[in-house]
C-alpha positions as CSV (number, residue, x, y, z in Angstrom):
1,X,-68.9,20.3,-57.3
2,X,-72.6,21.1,-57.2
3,X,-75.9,18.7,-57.4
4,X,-75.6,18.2,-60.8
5,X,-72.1,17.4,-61.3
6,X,-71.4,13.5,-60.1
7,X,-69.0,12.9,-57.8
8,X,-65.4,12.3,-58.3
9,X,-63.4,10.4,-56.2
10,X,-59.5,10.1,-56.2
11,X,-58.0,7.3,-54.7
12,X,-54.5,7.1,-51.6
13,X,-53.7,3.3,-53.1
14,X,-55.7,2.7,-55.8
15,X,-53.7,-0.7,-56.6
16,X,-54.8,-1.9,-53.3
17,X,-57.2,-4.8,-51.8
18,X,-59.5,-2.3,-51.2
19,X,-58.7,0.1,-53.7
20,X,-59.6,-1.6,-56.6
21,X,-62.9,-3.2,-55.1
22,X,-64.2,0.6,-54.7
23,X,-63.1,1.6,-57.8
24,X,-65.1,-1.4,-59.3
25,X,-68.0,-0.5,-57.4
26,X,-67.1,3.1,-58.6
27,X,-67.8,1.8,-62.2
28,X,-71.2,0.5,-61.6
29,X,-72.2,3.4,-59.5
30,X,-71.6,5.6,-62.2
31,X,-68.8,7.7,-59.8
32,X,-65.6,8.7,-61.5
33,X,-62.2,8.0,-60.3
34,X,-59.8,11.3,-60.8
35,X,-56.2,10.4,-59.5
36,X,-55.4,14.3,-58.8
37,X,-58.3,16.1,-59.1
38,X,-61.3,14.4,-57.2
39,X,-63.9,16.1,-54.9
40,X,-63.3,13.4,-52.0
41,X,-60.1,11.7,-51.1
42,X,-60.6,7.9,-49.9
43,X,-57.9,6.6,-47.8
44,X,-57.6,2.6,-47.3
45,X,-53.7,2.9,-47.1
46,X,-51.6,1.8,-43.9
47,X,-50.6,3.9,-41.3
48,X,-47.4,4.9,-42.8
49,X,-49.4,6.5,-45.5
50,X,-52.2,8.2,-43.7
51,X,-50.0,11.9,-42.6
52,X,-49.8,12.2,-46.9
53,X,-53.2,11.3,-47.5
54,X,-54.1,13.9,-44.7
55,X,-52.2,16.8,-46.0
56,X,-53.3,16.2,-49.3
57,X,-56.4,16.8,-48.1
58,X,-55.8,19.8,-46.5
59,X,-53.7,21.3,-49.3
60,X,-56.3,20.5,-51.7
61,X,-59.3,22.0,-49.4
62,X,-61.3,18.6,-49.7
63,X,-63.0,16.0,-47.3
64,X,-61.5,13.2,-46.7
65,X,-63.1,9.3,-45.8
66,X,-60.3,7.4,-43.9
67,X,-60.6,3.9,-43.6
68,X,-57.1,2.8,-42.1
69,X,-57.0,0.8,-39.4
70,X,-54.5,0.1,-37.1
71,X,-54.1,3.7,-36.0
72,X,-52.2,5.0,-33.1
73,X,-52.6,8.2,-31.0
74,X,-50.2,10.2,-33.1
75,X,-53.0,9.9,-36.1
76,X,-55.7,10.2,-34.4
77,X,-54.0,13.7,-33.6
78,X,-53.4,14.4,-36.8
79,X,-57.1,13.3,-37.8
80,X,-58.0,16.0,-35.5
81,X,-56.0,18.8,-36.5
82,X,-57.2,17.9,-40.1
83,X,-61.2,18.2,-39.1
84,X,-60.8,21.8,-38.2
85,X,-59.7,22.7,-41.7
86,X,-61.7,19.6,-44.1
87,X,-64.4,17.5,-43.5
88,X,-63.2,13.8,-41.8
89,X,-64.9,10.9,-42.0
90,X,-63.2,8.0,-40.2
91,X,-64.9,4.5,-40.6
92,X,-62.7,1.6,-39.8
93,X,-65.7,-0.4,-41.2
94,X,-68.2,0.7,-44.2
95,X,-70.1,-2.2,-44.1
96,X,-74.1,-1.8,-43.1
97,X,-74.1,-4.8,-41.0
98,X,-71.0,-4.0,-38.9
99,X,-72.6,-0.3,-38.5
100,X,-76.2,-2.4,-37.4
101,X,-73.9,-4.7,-35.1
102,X,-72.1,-1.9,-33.6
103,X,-75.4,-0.8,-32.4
104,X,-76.7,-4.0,-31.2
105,X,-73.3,-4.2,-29.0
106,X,-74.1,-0.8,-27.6
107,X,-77.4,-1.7,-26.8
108,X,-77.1,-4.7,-24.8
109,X,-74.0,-3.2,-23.4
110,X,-76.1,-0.4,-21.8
111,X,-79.2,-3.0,-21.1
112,X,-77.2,-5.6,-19.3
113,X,-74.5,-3.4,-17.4
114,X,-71.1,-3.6,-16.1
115,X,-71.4,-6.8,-14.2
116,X,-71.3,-8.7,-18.1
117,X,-68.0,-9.4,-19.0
118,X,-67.4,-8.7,-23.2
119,X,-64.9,-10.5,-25.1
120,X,-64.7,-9.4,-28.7
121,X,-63.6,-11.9,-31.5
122,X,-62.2,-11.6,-34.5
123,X,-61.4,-13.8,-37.5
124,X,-59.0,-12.0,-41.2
125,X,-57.1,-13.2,-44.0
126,X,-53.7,-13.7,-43.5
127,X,-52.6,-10.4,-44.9
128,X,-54.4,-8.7,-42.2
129,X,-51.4,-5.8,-40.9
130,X,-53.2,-5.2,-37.8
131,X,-54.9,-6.6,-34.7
132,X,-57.1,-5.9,-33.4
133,X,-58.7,-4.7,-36.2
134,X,-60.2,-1.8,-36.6
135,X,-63.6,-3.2,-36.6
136,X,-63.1,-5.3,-33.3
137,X,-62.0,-1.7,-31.9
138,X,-65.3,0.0,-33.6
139,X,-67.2,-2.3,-31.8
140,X,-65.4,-2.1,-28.4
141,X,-65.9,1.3,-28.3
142,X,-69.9,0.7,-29.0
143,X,-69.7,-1.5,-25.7
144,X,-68.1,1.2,-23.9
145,X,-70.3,3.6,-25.1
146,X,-73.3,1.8,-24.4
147,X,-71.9,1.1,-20.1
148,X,-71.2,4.7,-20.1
149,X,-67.1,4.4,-19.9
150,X,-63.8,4.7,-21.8
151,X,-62.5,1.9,-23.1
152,X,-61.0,-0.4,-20.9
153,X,-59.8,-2.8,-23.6
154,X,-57.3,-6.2,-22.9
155,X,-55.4,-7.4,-26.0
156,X,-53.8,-10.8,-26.9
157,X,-53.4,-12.5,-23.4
158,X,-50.1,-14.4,-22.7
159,X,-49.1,-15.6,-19.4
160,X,-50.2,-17.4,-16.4
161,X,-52.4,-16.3,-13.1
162,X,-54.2,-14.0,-15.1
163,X,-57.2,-11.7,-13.4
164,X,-59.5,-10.0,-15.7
165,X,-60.2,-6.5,-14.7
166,X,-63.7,-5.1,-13.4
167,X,-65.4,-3.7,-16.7
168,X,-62.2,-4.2,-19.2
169,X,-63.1,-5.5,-22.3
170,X,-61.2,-8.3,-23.9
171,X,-59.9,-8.5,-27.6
172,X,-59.3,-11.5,-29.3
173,X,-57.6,-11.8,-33.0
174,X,-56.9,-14.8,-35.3
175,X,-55.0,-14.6,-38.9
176,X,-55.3,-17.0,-41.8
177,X,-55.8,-17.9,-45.3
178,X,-58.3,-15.5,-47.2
179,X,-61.2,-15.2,-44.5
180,X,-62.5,-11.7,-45.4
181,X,-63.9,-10.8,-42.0
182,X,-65.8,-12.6,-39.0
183,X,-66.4,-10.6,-36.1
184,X,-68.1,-11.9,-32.6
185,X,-68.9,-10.0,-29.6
186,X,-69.7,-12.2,-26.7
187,X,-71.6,-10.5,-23.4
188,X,-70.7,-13.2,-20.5
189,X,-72.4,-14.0,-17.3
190,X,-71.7,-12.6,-13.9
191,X,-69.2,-14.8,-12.7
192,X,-70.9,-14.8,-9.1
193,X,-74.1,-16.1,-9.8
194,X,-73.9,-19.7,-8.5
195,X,-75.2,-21.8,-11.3
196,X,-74.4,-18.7,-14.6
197,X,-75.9,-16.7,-16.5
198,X,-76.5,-17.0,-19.9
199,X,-74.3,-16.0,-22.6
200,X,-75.3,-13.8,-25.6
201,X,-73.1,-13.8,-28.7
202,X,-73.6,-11.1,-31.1
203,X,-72.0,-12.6,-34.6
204,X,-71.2,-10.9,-38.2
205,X,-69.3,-13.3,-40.7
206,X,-69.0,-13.6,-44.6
207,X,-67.9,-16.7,-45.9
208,X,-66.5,-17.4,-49.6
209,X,-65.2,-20.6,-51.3
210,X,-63.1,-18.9,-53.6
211,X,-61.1,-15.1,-55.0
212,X,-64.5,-14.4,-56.6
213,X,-66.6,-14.5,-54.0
214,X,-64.1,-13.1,-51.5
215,X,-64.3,-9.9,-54.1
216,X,-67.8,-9.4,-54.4
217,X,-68.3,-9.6,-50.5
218,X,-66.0,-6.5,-50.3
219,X,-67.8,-5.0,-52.8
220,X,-71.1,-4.5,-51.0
221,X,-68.7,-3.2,-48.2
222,X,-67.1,-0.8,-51.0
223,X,-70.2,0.1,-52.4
224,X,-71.1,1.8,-49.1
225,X,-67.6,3.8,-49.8
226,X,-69.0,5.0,-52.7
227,X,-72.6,6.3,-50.8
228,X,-70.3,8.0,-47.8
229,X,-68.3,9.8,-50.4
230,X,-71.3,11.8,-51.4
231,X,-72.2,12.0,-47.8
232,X,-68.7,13.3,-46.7
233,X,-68.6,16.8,-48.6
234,X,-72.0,17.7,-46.6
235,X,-70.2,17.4,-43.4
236,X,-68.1,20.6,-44.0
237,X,-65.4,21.2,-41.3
238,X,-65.7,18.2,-38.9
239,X,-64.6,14.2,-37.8
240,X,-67.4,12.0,-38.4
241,X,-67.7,8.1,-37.7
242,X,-69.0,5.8,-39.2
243,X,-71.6,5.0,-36.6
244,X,-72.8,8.5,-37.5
245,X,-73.2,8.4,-40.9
């Protein structure tokens, strides 16, 4: 591929939610979609997928943008191994305002400290495989980033006489009819001042009445696919996030 040439893009699961809402957006960009011989490989598969996708990559000598979520430690391994060979993207989120959000969340993470407790909130459609998503864990990892720390991160309480732990940071995930996305992150008070702090909430939600709408919201997210693609092939032999790009 060189300057001149536009950018092809071939597809793990092109039949998919997100599949075909990037290769609509790759229509009106003007990209082409090449099932076999594209210059980027786009993942937004399922876990069980992802080891193909990566190997195809490195067979084929081309970058790769992975936007599974729900990964575990065994592919973020392979992700790894992969970047030393191709060029890795991973962005569990491609949308513009969840990369502005995350960096709000680091922000007032670093500005207000670990006495704050976060709780992170988290609203998808009903199809939604995995939770936390991938975005709620994006933006935990901002908010560790920002306090300096790994992330200490509680999921899906359930039981009684429960103590929340010094600087963890606590995920929260609902499921439901055809809500695209709505993600929250919530910085709470020190819990020993006498009369509480305030509380900041840190919101990013899309709402639609109907299939269409729900669509073209995940367009503007897939259109951003479409402008990381041409980023990816710059990166050369690397893992990039999202919040970098």
């Amino acid at each position: 591929m060189n300057a001149a040439q536009p950018i092809r893009i071939s597809l793990t699961a092109p039949n998919g939610r997100m599949g075909k809402a990037i290769a609509a957006a790759a229509a009106e960009s003007g990209v082409a979609i090449d099932p076999d011989g594209g210059d980027v490989l786009v993942d937004f598969s399922a876990l069980a997928v992802l080891k193909d996708s990566i190997e195809r990559a490195v067979s084929a000598g081309i970058p790769i943008l992975v936007g599974t979520t729900g990964l575990d430690q065994n592919a973020d391994r392979q992700i790894a191994e992969a970047a030393k060979q191709v060029a890795v993207l991973k962005a569990p989120n491609t949308s513009l305002g969840v990369a502005l959000l995350a960096e709000l969340v680091e922000r007032a993470a670093r500005v207000l400290g670990p006495d704050w407790d976060i709780e992170i909130a988290e609203t998808h459609h009903r199809m939604k495989a995995d939770a936390p998503s991938g975005t709620a864990l994006f933006l935990g990892e901002a908010a560790a980033r920002g306090r300096g720390t790994p992330l200490h991160a509680e999921r899906g309480r359930d039981s009684t006489g429960l103590k929340r732990q010094q600087g963890s940071i606590g995920f929260a995930s609902l499921r439901g009819g055809t809500v695209a996305g709505r993600k929250g992150d919530c910085g709470c008070g020190n819990p020993g001042q006498e009369h509480g702090d305030p509380r900041y909430i840190i919101e990013n939600s899309g709402h639609r009445s109907s299939t269409y709408n729900t669509a073209v919201l995940m367009f503007s997210s897939s259109r951003n696919v479409i402008k990381s693609t041409k980023y990816v092939p710059q990166l050369r032999h690397s893992k990039e996030s999202w919040h970098a790009v």
